[in-house]
N, C-alpha and C positions, 0 to 999 in steps of 0.2 A: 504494500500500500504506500503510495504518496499522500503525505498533506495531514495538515491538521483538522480535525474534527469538532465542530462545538455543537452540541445539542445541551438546550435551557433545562429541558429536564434535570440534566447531571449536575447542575448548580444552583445549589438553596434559593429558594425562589426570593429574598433580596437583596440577592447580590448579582440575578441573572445580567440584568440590561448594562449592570457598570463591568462584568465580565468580559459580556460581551463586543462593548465598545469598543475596551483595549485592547482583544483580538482584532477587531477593523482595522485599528490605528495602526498596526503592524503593516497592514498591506494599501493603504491610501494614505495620500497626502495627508496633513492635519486638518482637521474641520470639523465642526461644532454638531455633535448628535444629539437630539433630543427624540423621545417619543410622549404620546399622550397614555402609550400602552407602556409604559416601563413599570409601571408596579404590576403590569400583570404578562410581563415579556414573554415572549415565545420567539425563538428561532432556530433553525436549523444550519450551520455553514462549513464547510470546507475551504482551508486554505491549501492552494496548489502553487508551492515554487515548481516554476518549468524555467530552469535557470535565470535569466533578466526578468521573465514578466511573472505576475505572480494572476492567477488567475483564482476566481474565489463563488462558486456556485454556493446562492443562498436562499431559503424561503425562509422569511420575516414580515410580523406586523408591521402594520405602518409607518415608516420611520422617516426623519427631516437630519438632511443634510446640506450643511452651509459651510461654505466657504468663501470666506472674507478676504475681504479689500487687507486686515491687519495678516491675520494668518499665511496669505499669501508673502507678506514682508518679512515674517519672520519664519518662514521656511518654505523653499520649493524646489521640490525634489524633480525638475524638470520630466514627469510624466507627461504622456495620456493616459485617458481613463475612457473605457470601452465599456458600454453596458450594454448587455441584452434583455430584455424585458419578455419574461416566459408566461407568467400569469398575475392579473392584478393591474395596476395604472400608479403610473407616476409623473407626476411633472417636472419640468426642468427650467429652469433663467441661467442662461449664458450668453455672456457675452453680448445683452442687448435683446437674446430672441427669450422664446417663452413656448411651449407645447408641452402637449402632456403623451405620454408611452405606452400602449398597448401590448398585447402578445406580437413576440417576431418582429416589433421596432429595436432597434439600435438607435446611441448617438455617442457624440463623444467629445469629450473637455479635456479642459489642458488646465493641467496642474498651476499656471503662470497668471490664471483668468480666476476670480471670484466666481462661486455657482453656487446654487440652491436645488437640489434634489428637495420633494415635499410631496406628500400623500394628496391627489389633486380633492379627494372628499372629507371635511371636517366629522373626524368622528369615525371612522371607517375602520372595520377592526383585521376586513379581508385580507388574506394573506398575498405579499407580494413575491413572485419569484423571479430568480433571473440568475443572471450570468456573468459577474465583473473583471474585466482585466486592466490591468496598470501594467506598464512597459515603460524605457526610458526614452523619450522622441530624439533620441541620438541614432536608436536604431532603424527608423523609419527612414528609407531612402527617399524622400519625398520635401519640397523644401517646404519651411512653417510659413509660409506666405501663403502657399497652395492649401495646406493641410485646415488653415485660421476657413477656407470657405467651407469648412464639414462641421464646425464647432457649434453645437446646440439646436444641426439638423434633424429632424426625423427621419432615419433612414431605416430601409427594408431589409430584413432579413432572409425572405421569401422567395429569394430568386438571385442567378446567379452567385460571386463570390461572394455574394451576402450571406445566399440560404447556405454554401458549403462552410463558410467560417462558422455558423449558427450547430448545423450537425456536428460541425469539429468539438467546439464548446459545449454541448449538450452530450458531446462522448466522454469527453474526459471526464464528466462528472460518475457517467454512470459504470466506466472502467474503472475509475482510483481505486477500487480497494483488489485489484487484479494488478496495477502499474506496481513498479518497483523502479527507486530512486537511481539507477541508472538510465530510466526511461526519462527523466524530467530533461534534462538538458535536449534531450534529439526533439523532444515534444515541444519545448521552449522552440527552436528552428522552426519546427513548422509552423506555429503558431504564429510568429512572424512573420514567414512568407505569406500565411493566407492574411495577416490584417495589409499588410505591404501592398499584396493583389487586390485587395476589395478595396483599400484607399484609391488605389493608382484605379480602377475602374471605375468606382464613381467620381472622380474627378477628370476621368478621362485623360489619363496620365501615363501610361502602362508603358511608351518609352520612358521614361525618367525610371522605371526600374532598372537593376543589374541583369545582368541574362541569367543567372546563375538564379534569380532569386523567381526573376517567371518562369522559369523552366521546372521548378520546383514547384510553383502555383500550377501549371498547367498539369504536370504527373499528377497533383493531386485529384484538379478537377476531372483527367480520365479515370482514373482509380475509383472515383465517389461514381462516373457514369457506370464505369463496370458493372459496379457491387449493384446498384439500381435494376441492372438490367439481365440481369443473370437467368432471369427464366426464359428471356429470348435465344433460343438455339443458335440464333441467325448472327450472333453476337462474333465480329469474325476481327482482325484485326483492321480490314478495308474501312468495314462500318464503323468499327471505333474513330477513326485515323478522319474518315469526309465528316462524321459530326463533328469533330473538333478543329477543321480545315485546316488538318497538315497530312503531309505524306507519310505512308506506311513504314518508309525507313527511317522517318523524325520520329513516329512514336516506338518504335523500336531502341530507337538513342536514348529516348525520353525512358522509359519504360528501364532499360539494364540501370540507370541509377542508382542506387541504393536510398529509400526512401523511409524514415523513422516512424514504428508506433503500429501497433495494432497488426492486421494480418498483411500487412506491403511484403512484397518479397522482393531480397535481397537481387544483388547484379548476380545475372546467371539465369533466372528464372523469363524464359521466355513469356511475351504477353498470352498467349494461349495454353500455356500452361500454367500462370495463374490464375485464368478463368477457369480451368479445366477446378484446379484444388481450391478453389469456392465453392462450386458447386460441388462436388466431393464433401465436401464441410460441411455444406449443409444438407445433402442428403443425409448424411453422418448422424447428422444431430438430430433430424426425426426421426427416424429410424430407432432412434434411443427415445423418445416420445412417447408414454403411454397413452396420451390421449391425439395420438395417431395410429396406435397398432392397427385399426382398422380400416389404414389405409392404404391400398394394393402398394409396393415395392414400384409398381413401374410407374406408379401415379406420382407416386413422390419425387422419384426420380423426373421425371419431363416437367415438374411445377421448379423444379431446377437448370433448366434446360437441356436434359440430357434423356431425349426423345429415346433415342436406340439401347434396344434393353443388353443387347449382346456386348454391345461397345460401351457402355454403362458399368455392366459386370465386370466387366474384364480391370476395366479403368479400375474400379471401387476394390479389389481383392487385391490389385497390383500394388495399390496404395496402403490397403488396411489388413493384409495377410488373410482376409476370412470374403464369403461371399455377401452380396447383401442379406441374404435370408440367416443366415448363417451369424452376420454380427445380430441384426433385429432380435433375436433367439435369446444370445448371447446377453443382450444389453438390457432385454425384458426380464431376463428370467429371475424369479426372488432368488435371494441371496440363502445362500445352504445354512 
């Protein structure tokens, strides 16, 4: 497991909300928290060092966050501050502007700017979730003149490098107690490239990155198309290569990189043969499913794109030493 854990539960209920705060202040700028629910605090959060950025999925009461015109003079840790807003609403004053945050909205402040995060309904006890990240804007290839037109935007999550930076964020929370702290640093990189890639694309900026660091954006976005599309048989390296408008020998180059985190495979793994051991994986994993036993073997297999039951088998026993009927057996059967 990476990262630290706070659930209010595990601390005397009055001491939760002043607990809790001083775990924040670890991972954001200084600024002033108050709630109207602190004598009756609830929250749930995780701190994630992923080397430079500290990434921090939380579900909390309603809570107001200000950051001053003083605070900013008397300390600033030249950040951004990335939020995803997962469920609940929040408002935001930066920098002049004013909106409030729904599910699958982002936006983002700079540590150097006064802000007000604030519960946009008086009294409101609903729980807020979401997704925060802090990074140093030294690492952001992008100049702060460019970057100052995204500050206190409403931005989407939903679509393009938006929605993949959103599913990246929304994994790490739900992997961390499977990561292990040699994981953070490689995961830290990615994580950069994808806010790098969604900066440079909503501002329409994508030369001013390095090549090194799109190229790594672009692996990702074929990788997330993959995993998507895996019950299409038709899934061939041609089709990969015209959706993403480069040629079959670019996503080849693209592809042998070595890519951090979760099931990427290493330089060597040909692209079709990581499609091949995805869907191997997850036939795998139904197959092990009790509340699939009573799903035919070749049904399961084709809802993974892997139509042909003979070249199915063969793949699956090559891979796993047993046949599919043979592991299903195996992986049902109570234990002696």
């Amino acid at each position: 497991m990476i990262g630290t854990v706070f659930r209010s539960e595990d601390v005397p209920a009055e001491h939760r909300f002043d607990y809790w705060r001083e775990l924040v202040h670890r991972a954001i700028a200084p600024s002033d928290i108050t709630s109207d629910h602190a004598d009756e605090f609830w929250a749930e959060q995780r701190l994630l060092e992923l080397g430079p950025a500290m990434v921090w999925p939380v579900s909390v009461v309603p809570t107001r966050f200000r950051r001053t015109e003083k605070l900013v003079r008397q300390s600033d840790p030249e950040m951004y501050h990335l939020s995803l807003v997962l469920g609940g609403e929040l408002g935001l004053d930066h920098i002049g502007l004013t909106d409030v945050y729904k599910a699958r909205d982002l936006w983002v402040t700079d540590t150097s700017e006064p802000y007000d995060v604030r519960p946009p309904h008086d009294g409101d006890r609903r729980l807020v979730t979401g997704v925060a990240v802090d990074f140093p804007k030294a690492l952001l290839p992008l100049p702060p003149d460019r970057v100052r037109e995204l500050l206190g935007r409403r931005l989407s999550g939903r679509e393009g490098t938006g929605s993949l930076l959103t599913e990246f964020l929304i994994g790490l929370d739900r992997q961390a107690d499977s990561l292990q702290p040699p994981d953070a640093p490689r995961l830290g990189r990615v994580l950069i490239d994808l806010l790098s890639a969604w900066f440079a694309q909503v501002l329409e900026a994508d030369d001013a990155l390095p090549p090194e660091t799109r190229h790594r954006a672009m692996t990702a976005h074929i990788r997330a198309f993959i995993r998507q599309n895996l019950h299409d048989p038709e899934l061939t390296p041609p089709l990969i290569a015209a959706a993403h408008h480069i040629s079959v020998s670019y996503l080849h180059r693209l592809f042998q990189e070595r890519t951090p985190g979760g099931d990427e495979g290493g330089g060597g793994e040909t692209v079709a043969a990581w499609i091949r051991r995805l869907r191997l994986e997850g036939v795998r994993r139904d197959l092990a499913n009790p509340a699939l036993r009573a799903v035919p073997i070749h049904t399961v297999a084709a809802r993974w794109g892997l139509p042909r039951a003979s070249d199915f088998t063969r793949a699956f026993r090559t891979a796993y030493g047993l046949t599919p009927k043979e592991y299903r057996l195996q992986a049902l059967s109570p234990p002696e």
